[in-house]
C-alpha positions, 0 to 999 in steps of 0.5 A: 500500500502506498502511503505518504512517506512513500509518495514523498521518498519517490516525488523527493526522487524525481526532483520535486520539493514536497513541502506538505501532504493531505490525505484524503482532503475534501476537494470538489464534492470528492476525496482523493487519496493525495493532494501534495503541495509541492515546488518544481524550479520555483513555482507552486504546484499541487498534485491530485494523486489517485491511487491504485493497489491493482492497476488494471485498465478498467482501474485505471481508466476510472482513475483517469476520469477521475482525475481529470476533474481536478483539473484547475490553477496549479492542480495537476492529476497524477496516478499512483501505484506500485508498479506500471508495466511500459504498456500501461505507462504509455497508455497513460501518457497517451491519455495526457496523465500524469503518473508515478509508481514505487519503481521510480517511473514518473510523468509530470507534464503541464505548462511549465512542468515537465518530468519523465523518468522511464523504463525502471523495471518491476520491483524484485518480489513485485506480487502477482494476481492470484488468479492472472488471465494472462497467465499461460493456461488462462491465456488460451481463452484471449488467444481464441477471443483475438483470433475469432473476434466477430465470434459469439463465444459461450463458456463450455464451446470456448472451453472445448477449443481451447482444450480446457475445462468449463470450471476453468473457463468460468474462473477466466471469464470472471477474472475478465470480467472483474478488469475491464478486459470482456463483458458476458451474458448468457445471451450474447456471449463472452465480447472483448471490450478494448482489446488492444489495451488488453493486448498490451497490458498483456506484453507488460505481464509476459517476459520472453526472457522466462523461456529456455534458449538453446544456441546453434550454428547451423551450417547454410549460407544465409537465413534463407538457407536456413529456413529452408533446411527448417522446411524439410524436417520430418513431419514428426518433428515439424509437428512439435515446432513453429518458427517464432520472433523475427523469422516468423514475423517476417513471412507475415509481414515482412519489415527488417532483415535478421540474422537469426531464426527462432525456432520454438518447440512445445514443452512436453517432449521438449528434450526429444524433438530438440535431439532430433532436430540437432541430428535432423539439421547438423547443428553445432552448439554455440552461443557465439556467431549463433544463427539458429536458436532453439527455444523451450516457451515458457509459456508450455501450453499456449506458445504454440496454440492455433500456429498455422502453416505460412507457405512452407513453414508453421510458424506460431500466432500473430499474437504469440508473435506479438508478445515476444517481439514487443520488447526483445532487442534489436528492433523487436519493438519495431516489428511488433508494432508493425505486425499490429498495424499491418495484420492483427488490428485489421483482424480485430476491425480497427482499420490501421492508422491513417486509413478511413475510419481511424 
């Protein structure tokens, strides 16, 4: 919980000459958590701080509207909280709200006011949710909601898709329900409600690095070469492996070069389909000069959920694809905004930016 000596420590931190805190004061018929009394570069300022334990879109969102009603002569809204994901953080500055949280993240900006400190990671010992819809079992159900949009899902037919029991399904949809992230009625189904929000709230929560990296050196002139040799695996074992990361997103939708191909392989029987695909393609072990990567997903049951076949290559979801490009390194990000722009966002009915209708 964050109390005052926290909120000072961390605006102290960021530059600010915190001279008085309220809690709970009475300002226009209503009660925020914070009013502080503060001096940035010699002037006078007052933050309207809401709190938030549990920062889910739907919280957020209602803070935001909240706060921009303290709007006035020196009175600058901010959002608090333990910890914002950089999805959430963007969303906020998008939004035009300022925010900080106890990892050292903040963004102050009004006239003559200007502060922003960014990408301080999740606390060490930073709680999860006890029943998490972007965990790796629970996600099947998002996956199936993104990639049928127009569908009218029931709980027992999602359920039997996505290979899971209706109980478990129910607990799902219940903690969707509680964030903000679907509406449900026995009549119309389970409905996505601001599904890009969700889908970027959902790259804060997951963390590619979690998965399990095998290095190779595959003898083959260029990443073609590579691909192709990849193309001519065994069924048995081409059944149990999708191409993933730049390489997979890049028979989507091409965008940059990359000098290596991910590979990843379902979790149960992991050990065997790498053997075979080691002995299958000639690969040499080595992390150095490497240029195929051999990856066990974190993410066990869903990594390669609904992977489909592109030309001559199965390669994992268009939100799978996502999720580990949004913050990998060397131009991640940048191929996973294209994939939004290009294929998922067309998808879900939103046409991309600067086209009619956006």
């Amino acid at each position: 919980m964050i109390d005052a000596d926290n909120l000072k420590q961390k605006l102290v931190e960021a530059g600010l000459v915190v001279k008085a805190i309220e809690v709970e004061p009475q300002l226009m018929h209503a009660r925020p958590d914070f009013v502080v009394h503060a001096d940035f570069d010699g002037r006078e300022i007052r933050l309207v701080i809401e709190s938030k334990e549990r920062s889910h879109l739907a919280e957020l969102r209602l803070a935001v509207d909240q706060g921009r009603r303290y709007t006035g002569p020196n009175r600058i809204p901010m959002i608090a909280a333990q910890y914002l994901g950089p999805n959430r953080r963007s969303l906020l500055r998008e939004m035009k709200m300022g925010y900080f949280d106890m990892a050292g993240n903040i963004y102050l900006r009004a006239p003559g006011v200007f502060i922003e400190r960014d990408g301080k990671p999740r606390p060490a010992g930073y709680p999860q949710p006890k029943f998490n819809p972007y965990s790796d079992k629970a996600s099947i159900m998002l996956r199936l909601l993104m990639d049928e949009p127009g569908h009218p899902w029931r709980i027992r037919e999602i359920a039997e898709a996505g290979g899971i029991t209706a109980g478990w399904a129910s607990l799902t949809v219940d903690s969707m329900v509680e964030r903000g992230i679907v509406q449900y009625s026995r009549d119309n189904g389970i409905r996505l409600l601001a599904w890009e929000d969700t889908l970027k709230e959902w790259a804060d929560f997951y963390d590619w690095q979690k998965s399990k990296f095998h290095y190779y050196y595959c003898h083959a002139l260029d990443m073609q070469e590579i691909l192709e040799k990849i193309s001519k695996l065994s069924s048995n074992v081409s059944a149990k492996c999708a191409l993933g990361f730049q390489a997979g997103a890049h028979l989507i939708t091409p965008y940059s070069t990359f000098n290596q191909v991910h590979l990843l392989i379902e979790g149960n029987g992991f050990d065997l389909m790498k053997g075979k695909i080691e002995q299958e393609l000639s690969l040499e072990a080595r992390k150095e000069g490497s240029n195929l990567i051999l990856i066990k997903p974190y993410y066990t049951n869903s990594a390669l959920f609904r992977a489909r076949k592109i030309k001559k290559w199965r390669v994992v979801s268009d939100i799978q694809l996502y999720l580990d490009l949004n913050r990998y390194p060397l131009r991640g990000h940048e191929q996973a905004e294209q994939l939004l722009e290009k294929v998922i966002r067309p998808r879900m009915g939103r046409p991309p930016k600067g086209k009619h209708g956006s």
